[in-house]
MDTraj code that builds the backbone (N, CA, C; nanometers):
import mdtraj as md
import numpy as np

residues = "UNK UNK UNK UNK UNK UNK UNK UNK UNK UNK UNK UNK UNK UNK UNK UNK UNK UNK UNK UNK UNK UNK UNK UNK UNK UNK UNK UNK UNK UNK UNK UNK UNK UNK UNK UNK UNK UNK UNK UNK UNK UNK UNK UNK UNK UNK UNK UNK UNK UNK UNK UNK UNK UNK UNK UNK UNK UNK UNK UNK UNK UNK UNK UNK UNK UNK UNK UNK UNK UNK UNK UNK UNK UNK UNK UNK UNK UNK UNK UNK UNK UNK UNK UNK UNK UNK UNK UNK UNK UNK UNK UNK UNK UNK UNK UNK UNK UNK UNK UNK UNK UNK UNK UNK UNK UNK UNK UNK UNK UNK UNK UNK UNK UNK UNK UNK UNK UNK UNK UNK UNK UNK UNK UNK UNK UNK UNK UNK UNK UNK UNK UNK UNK UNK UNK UNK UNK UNK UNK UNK UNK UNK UNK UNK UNK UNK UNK UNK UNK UNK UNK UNK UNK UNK UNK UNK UNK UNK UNK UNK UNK UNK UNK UNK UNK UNK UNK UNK UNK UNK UNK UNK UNK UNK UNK UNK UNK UNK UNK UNK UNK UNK UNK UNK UNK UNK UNK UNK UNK UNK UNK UNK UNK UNK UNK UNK UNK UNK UNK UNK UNK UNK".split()
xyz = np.array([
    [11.0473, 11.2960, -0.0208],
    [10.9761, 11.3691, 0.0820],
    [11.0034, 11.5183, 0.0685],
    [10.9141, 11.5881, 0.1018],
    [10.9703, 11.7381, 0.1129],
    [10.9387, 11.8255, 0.2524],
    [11.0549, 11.8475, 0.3076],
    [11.0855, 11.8859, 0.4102],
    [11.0608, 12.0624, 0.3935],
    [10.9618, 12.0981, 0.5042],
    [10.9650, 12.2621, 0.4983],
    [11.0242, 12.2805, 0.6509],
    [11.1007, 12.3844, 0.6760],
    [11.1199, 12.4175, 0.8047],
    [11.0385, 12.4892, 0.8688],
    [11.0016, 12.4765, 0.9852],
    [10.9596, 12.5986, 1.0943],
    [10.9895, 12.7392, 1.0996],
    [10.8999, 12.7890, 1.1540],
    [10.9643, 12.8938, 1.2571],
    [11.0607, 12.8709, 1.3441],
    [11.0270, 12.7594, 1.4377],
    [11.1062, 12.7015, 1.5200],
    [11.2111, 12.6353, 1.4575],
    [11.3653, 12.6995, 1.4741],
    [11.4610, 12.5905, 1.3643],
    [11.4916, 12.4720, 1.4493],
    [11.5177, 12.3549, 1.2994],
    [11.5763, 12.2117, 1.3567],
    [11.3976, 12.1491, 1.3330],
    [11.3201, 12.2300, 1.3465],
    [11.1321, 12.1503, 1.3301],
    [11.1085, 12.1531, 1.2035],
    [11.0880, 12.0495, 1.1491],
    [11.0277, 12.0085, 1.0094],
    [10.9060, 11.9235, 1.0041],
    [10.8128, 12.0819, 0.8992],
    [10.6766, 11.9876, 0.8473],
    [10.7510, 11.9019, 0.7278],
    [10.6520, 11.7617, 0.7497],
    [10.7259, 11.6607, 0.6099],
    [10.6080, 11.6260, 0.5572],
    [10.6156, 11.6641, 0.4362],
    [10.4780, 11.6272, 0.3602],
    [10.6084, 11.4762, 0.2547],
    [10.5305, 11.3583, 0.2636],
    [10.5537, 11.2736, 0.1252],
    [10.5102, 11.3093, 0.0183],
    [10.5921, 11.2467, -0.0871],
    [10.5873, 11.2852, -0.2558],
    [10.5349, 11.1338, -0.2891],
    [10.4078, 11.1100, -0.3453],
    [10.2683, 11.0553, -0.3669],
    [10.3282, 10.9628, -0.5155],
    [10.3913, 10.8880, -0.5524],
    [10.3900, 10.8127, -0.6923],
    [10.1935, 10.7191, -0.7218],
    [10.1360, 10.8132, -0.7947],
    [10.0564, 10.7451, -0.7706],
    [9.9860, 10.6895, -0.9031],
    [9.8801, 10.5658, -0.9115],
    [9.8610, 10.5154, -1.0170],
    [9.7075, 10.4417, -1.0027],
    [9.6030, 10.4112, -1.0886],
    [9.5005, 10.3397, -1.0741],
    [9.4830, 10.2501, -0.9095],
    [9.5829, 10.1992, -0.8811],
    [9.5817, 10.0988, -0.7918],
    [9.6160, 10.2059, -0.6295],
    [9.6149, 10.3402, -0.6148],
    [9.6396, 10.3667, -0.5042],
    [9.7843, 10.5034, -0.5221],
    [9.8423, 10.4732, -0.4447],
    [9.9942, 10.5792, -0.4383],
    [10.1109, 10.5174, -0.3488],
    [10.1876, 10.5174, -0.3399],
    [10.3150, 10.5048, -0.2827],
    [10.4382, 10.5945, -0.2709],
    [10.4633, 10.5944, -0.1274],
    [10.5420, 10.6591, -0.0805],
    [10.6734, 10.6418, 0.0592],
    [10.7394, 10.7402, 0.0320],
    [10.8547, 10.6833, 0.1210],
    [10.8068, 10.7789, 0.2523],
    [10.8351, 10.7293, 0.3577],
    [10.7743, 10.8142, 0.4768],
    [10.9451, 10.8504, 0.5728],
    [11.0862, 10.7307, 0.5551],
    [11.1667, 10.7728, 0.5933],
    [11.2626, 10.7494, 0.4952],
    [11.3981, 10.8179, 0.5505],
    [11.4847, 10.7918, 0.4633],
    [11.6119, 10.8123, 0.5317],
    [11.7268, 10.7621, 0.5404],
    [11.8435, 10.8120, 0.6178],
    [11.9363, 10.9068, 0.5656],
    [11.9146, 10.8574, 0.4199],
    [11.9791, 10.9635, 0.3731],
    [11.9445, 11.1647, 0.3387],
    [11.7959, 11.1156, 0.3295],
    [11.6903, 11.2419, 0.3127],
    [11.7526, 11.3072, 0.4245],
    [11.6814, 11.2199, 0.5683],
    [11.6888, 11.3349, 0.6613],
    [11.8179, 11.3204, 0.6871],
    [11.9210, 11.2920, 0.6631],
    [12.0826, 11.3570, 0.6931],
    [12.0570, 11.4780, 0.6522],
    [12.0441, 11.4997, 0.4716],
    [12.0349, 11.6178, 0.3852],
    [11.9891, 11.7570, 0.4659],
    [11.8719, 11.6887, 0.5741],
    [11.8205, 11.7892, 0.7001],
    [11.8835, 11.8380, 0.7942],
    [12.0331, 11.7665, 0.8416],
    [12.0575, 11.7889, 0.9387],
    [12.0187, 11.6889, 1.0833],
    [11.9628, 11.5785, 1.0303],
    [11.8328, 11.4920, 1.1058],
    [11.9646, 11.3384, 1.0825],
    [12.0439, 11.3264, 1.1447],
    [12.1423, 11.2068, 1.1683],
    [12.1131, 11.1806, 1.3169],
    [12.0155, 11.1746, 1.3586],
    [11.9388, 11.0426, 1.4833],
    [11.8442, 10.9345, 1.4483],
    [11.8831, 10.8562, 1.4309],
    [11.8382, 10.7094, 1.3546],
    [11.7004, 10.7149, 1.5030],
    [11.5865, 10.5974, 1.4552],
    [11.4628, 10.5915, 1.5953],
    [11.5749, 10.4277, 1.6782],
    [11.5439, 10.5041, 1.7671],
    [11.5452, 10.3866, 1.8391],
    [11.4354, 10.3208, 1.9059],
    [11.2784, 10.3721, 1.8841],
    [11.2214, 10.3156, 1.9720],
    [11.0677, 10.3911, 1.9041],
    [10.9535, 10.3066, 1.8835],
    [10.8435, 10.3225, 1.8547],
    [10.7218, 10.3264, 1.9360],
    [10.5740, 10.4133, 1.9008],
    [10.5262, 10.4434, 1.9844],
    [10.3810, 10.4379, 1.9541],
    [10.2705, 10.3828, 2.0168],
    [10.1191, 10.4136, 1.9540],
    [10.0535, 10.4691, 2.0842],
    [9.9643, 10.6047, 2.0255],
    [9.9328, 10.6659, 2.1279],
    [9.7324, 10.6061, 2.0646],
    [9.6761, 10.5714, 2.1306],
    [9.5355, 10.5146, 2.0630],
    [9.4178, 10.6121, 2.1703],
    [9.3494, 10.7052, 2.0872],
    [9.2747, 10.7853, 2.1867],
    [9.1424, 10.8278, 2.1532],
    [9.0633, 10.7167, 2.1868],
    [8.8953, 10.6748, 2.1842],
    [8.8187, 10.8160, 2.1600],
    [8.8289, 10.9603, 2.2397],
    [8.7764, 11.0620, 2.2744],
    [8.8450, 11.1864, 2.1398],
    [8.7611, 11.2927, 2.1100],
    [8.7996, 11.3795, 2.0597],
    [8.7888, 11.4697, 2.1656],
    [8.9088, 11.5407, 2.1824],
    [8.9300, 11.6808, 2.2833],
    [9.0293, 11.5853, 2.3706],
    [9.1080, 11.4814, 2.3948],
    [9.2015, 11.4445, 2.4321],
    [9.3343, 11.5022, 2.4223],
    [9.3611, 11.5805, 2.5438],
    [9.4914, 11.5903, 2.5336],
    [9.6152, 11.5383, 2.6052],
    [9.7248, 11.5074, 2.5589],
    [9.8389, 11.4806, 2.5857],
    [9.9628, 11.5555, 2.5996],
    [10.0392, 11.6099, 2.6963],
    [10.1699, 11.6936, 2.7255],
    [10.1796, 11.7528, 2.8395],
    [10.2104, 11.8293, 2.8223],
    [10.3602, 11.8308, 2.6766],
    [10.4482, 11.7882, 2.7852],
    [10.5455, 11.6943, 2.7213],
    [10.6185, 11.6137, 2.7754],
    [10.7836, 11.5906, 2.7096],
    [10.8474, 11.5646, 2.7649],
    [10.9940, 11.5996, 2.7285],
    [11.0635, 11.5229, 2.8308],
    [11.1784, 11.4788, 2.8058],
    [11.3150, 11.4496, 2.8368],
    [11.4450, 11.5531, 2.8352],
    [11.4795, 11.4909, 2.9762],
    [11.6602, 11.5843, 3.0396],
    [11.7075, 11.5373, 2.9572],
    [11.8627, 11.6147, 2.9131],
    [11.9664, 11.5755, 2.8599],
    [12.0193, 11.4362, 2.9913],
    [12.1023, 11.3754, 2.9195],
    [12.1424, 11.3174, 2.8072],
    [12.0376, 11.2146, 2.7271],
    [11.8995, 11.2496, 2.7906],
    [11.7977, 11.1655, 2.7390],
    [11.6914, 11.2037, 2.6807],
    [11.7282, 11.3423, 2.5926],
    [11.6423, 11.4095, 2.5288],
    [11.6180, 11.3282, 2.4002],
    [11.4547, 11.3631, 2.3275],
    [11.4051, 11.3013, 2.2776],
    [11.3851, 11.3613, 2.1296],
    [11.4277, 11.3809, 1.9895],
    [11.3581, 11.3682, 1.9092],
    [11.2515, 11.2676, 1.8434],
    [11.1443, 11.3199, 1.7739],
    [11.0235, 11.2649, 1.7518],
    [10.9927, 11.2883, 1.5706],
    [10.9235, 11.1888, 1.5303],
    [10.8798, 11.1870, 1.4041],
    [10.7700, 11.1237, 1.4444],
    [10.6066, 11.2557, 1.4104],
    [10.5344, 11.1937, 1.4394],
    [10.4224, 11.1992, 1.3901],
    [10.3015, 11.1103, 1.3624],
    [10.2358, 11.0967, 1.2241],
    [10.1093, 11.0587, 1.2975],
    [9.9728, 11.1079, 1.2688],
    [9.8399, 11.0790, 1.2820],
    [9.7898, 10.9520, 1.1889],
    [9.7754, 10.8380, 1.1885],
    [9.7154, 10.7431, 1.1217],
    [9.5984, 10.7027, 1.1522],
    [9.5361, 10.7679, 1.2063],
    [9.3950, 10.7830, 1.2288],
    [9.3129, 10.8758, 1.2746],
    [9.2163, 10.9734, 1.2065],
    [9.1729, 11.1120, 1.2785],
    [9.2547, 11.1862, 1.2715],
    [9.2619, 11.2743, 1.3642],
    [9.3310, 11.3955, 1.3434],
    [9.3664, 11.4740, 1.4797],
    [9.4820, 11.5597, 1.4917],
    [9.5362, 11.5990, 1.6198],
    [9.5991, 11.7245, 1.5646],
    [9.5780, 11.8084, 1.6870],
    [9.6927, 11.9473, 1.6604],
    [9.7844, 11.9208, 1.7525],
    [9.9437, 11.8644, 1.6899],
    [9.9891, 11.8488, 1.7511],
    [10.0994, 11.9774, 1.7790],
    [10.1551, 12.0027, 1.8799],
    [10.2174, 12.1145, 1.9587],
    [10.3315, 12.0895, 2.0129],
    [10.4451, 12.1929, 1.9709],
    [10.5610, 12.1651, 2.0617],
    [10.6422, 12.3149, 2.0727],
    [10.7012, 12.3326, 2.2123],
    [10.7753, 12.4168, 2.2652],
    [10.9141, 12.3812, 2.2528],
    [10.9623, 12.5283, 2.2212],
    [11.1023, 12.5422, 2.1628],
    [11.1717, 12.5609, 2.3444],
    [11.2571, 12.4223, 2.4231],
    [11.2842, 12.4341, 2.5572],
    [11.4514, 12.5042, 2.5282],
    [11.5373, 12.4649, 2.4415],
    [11.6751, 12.5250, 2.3898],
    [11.6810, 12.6796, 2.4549],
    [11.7760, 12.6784, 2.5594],
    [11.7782, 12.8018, 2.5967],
    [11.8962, 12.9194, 2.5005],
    [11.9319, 12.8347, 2.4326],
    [12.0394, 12.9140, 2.3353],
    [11.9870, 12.9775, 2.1919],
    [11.8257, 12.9107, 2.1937],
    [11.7613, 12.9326, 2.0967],
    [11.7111, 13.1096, 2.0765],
    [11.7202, 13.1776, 1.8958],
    [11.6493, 13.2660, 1.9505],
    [11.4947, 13.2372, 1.9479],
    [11.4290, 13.1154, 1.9495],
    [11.2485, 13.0978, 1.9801],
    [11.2821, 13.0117, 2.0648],
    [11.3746, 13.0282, 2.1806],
    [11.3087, 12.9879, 2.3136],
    [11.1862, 13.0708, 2.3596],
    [11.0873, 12.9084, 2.4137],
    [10.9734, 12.9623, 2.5275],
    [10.8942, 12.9733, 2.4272],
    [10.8992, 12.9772, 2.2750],
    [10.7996, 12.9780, 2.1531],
    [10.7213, 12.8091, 2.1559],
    [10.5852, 12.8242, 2.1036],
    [10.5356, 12.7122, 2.0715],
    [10.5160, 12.7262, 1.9260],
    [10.4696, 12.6164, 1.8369],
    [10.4018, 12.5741, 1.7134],
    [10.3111, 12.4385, 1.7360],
    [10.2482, 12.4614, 1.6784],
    [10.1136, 12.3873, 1.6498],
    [10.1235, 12.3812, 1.4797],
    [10.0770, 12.2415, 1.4304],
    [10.0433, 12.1863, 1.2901],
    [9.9524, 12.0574, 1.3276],
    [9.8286, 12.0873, 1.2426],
    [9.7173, 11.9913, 1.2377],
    [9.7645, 11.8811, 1.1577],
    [9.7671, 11.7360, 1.1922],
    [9.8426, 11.6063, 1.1287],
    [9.6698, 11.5015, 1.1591],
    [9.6547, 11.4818, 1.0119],
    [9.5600, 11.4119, 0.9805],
    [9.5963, 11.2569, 0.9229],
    [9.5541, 11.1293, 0.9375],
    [9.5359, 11.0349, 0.8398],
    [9.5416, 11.0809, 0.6746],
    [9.4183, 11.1739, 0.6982],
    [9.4658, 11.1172, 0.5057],
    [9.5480, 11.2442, 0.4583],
    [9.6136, 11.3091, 0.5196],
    [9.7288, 11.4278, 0.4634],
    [9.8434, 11.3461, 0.4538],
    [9.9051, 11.2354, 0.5414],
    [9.9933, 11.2061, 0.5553],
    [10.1214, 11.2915, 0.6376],
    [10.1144, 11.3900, 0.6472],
    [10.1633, 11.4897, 0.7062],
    [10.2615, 11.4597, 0.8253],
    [10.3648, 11.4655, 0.8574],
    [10.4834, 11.4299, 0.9766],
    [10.4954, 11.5522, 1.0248],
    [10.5176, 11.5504, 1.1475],
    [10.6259, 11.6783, 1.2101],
    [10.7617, 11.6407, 1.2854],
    [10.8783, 11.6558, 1.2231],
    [10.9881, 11.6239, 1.3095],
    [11.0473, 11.7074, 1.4518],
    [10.9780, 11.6508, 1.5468],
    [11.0351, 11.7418, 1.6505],
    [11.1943, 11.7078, 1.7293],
    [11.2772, 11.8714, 1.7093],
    [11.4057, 11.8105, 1.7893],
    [11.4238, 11.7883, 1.9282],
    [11.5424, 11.7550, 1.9638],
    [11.5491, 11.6933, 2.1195],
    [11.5237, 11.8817, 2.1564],
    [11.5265, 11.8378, 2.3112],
    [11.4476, 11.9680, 2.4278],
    [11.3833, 12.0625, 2.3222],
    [11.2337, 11.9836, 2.3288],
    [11.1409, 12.0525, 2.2899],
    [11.0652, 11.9238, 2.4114],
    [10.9525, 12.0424, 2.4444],
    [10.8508, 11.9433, 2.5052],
    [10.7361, 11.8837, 2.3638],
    [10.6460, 11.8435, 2.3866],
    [10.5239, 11.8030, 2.2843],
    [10.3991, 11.7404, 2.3311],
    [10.3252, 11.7868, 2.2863],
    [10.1970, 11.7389, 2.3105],
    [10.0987, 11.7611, 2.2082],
    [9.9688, 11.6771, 2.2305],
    [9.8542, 11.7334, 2.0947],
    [9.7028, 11.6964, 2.1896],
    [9.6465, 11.7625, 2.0862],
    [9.4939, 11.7402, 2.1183],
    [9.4347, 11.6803, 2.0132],
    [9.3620, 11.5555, 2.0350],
    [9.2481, 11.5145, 1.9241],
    [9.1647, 11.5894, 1.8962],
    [9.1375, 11.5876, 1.7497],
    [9.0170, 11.6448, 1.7054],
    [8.8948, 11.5956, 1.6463],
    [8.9182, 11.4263, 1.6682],
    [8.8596, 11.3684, 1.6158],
    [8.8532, 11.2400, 1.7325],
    [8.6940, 11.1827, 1.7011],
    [8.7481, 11.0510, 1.7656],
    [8.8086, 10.9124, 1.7216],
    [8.8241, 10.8053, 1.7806],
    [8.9404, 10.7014, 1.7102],
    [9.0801, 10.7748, 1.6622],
    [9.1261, 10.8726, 1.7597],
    [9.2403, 10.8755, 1.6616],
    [9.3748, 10.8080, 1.7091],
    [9.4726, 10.7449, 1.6598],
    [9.5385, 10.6795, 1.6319],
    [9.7111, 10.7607, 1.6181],
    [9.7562, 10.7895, 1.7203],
    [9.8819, 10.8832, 1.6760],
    [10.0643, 10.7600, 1.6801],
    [10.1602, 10.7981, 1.5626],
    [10.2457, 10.7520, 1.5810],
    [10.3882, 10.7845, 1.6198],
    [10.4886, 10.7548, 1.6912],
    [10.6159, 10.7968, 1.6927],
    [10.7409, 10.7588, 1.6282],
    [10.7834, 10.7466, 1.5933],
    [10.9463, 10.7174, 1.5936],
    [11.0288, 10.8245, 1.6655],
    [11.0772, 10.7785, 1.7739],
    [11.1697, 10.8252, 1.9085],
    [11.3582, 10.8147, 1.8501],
    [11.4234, 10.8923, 1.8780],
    [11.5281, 10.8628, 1.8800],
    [11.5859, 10.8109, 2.0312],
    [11.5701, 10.7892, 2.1173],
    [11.5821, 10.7807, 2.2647],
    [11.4929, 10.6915, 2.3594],
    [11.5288, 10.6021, 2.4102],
    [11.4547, 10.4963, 2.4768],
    [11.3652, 10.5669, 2.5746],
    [11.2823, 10.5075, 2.6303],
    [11.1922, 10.5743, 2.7605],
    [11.3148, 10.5683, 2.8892],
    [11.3550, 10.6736, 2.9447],
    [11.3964, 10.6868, 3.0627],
    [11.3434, 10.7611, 3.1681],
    [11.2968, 10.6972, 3.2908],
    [11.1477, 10.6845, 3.3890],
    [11.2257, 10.8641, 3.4232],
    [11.3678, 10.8361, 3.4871],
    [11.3964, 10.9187, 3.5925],
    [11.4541, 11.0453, 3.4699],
    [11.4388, 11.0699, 3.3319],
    [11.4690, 11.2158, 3.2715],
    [11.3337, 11.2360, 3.2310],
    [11.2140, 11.1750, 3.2534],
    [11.1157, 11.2132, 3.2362],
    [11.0077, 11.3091, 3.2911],
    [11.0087, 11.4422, 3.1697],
    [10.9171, 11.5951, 3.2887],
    [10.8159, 11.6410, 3.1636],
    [10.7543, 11.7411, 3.1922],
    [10.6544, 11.7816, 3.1643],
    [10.6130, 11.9485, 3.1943],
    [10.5376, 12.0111, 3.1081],
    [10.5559, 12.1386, 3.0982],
    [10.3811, 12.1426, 3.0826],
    [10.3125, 12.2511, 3.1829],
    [10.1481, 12.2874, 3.1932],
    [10.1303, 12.3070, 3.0640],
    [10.0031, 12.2283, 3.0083],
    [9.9670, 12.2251, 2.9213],
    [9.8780, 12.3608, 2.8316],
    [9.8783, 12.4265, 2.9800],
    [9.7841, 12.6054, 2.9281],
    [9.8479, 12.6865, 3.0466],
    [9.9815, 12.6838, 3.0109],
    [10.0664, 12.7799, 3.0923],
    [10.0460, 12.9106, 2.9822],
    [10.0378, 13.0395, 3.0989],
    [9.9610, 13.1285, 3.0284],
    [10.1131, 13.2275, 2.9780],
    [10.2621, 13.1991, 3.0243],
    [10.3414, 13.2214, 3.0158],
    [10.3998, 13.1692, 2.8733],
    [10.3265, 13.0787, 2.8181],
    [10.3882, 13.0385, 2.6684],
    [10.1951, 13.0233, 2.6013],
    [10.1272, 13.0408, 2.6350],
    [10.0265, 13.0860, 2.5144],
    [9.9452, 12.9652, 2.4241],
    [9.9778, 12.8999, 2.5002],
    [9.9311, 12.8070, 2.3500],
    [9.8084, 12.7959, 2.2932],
    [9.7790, 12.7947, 2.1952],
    [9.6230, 12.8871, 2.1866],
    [9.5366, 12.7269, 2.0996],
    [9.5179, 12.6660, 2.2250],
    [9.4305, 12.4974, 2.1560],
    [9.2917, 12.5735, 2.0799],
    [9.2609, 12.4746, 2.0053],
    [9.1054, 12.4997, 1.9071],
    [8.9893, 12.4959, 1.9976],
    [9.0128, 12.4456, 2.0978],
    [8.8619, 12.4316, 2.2382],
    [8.9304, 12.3794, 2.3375],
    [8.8855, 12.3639, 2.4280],
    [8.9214, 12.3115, 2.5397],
    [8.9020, 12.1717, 2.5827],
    [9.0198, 12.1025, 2.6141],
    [9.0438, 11.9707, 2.6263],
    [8.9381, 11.9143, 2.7109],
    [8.8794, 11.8169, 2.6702],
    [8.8163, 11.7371, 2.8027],
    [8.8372, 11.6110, 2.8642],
    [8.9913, 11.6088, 2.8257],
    [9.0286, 11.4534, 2.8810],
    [9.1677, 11.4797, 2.9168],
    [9.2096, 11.4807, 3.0080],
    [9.3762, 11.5466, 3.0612],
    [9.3876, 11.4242, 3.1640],
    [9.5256, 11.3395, 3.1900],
    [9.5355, 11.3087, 3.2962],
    [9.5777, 11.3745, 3.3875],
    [9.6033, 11.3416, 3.5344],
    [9.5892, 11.3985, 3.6385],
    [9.6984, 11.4693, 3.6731],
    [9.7988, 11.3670, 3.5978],
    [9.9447, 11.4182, 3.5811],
    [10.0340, 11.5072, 3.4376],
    [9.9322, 11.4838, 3.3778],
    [9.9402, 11.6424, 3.2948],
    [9.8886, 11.7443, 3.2784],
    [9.7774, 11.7278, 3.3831],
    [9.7101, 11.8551, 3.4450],
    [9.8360, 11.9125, 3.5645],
    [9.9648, 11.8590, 3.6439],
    [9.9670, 11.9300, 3.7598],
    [10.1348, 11.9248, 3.6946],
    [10.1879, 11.9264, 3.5652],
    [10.3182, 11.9521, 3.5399],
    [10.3323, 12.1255, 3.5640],
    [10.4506, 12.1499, 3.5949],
    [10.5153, 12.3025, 3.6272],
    [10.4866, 12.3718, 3.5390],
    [10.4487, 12.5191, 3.5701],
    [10.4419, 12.6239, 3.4939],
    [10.6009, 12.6290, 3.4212],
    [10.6202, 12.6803, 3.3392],
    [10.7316, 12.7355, 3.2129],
    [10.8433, 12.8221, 3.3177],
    [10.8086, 12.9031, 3.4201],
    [10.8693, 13.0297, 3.4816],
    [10.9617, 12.8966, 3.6143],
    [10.8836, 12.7977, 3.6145],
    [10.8659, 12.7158, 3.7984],
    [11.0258, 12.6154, 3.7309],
    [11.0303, 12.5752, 3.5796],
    [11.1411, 12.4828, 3.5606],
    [11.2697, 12.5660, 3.6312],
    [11.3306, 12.7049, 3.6038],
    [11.4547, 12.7330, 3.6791],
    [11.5152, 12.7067, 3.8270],
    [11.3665, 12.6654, 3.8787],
    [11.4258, 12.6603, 4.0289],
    [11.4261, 12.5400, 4.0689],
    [11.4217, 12.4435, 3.9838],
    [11.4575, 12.3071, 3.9840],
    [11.5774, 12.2573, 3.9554],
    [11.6919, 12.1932, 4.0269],
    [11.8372, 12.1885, 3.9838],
    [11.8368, 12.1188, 3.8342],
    [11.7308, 11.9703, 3.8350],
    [11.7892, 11.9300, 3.6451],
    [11.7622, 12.0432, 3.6128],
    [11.6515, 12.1041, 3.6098],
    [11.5513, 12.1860, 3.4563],
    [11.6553, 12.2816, 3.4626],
    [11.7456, 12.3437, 3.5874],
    [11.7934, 12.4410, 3.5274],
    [11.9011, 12.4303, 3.4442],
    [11.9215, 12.3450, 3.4465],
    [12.0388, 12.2633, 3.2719],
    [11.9452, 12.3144, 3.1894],
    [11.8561, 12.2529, 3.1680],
    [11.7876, 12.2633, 3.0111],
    [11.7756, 12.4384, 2.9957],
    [11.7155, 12.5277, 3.0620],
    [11.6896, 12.6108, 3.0416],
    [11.7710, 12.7368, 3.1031],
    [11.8931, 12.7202, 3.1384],
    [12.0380, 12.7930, 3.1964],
    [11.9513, 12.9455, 3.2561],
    [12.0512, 13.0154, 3.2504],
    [12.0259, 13.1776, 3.3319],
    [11.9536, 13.3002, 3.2442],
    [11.9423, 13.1645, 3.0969],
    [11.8329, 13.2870, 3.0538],
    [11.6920, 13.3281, 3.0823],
    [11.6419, 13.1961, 3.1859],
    [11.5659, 13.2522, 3.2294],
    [11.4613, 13.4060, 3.3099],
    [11.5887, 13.4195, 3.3322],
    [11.5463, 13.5280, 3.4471],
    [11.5296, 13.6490, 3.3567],
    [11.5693, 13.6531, 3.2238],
    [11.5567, 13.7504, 3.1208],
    [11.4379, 13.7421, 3.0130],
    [11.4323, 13.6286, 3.0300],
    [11.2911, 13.5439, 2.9076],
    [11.1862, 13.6787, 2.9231],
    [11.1051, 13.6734, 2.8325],
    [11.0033, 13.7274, 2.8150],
    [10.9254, 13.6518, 2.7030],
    [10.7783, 13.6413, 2.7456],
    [10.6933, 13.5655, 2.6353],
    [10.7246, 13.5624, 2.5265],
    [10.7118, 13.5470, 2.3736],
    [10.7036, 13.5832, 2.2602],
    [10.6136, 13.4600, 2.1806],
    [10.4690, 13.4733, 2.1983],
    [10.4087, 13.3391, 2.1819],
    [10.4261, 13.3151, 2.0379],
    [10.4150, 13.1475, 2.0173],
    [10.4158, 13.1304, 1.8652],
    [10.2635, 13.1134, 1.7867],
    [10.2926, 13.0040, 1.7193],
    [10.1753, 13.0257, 1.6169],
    [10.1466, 12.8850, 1.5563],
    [10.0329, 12.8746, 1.4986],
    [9.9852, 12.7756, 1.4397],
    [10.0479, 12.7427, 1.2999],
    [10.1119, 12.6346, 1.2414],
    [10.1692, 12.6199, 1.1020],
    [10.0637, 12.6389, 0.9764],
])
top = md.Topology()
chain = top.add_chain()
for i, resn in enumerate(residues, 1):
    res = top.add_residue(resn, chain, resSeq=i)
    for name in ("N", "CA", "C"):
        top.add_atom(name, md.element.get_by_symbol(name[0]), res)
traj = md.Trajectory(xyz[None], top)
């Protein structure tokens, strides 16, 4: 596999290395030892199919509290999605940054997202078909969510979604997590100093 890093550190685009022959190609999509080599020693504990009939579907961005934060390895196997994630690490220097990378079926293309990052994507296609490998079980009560076009982190989608649920239409603005006792774990007293610095598309 070959692992490129982000902007955002600890985020890896993973493109597979293709052995290929008359009959097709083959490839390794994980590895334990690879992603150690990364820095990436969180085995999945838990798998995921997101199946989404509509193109302009979006999903997020969504995240887990400590101690039930979530890394993600996650792969389009059908159609295509820009998928998106915010750097939540308040120790980070791209806190409050987003990235976006378009993950298609036939690219094969992964993005490894680390724990406190939120994530979300938009279809760009219809039938598309998105996958996870989770390091972290679903836990109801560390489960939050970050406005999906909070104008405070930028995220600059290809058009405008036309399928949001109701409850990822009304998650907190980016500025609203500090005055919440969990969120203000995740995102400590640097808040009050933050200033935008939007990110960018991969």
């Amino acid at each position: 596999m070959k692992f490129t890093e982000t902007a955002l550190a600890g985020a890896y685009v993973i493109d597979v290395e293709r052995l290929a022959d008359e009959r097709g190609f083959f490839a390794r999509s994980w590895c334990e030892d690879e992603f150690a080599d990364h820095g990436i020693v969180v085995p999945p504990l838990q798998a995921n199919i997101s199946f989404n009939p509509r193109r302009g579907t979006l999903r997020g961005m969504h995240y887990q509290l400590p101690p039930h934060e979530e890394t993600k390895l996650v792969r389009c196997t059908r159609g295509a999605i820009l998928d998106v994630i915010v750097d939540l690490r308040a120790e980070s220097p791209t806190f409050g940054q987003w990235l976006g990378v378009e993950l298609t079926a036939e690219s094969y293309r992964m993005l490894f997202v680390p724990g406190r990052f939120a994530h979300g994507f938009l279809t760009l296609a219809d039938h598309t078909d998105v996958c996870y490998q989770v390091s972290a079980k679903y836990a109801p009560g560390a489960e939050r969510g970050l406005r999906w076009n909070d104008p405070a982190i930028g995220i600059r989608w290809p058009f405008a979604p036309t399928l949001i649920s109701d409850k990822d239409q009304h998650h907190p603005d980016f500025r609203a997590l500090a005055a919440v006792p969990n969120e203000a774990r995740l995102v400590s007293g640097l808040m009050m100093d933050w200033e935008p610095d939007h990110g960018r598309s991969w």
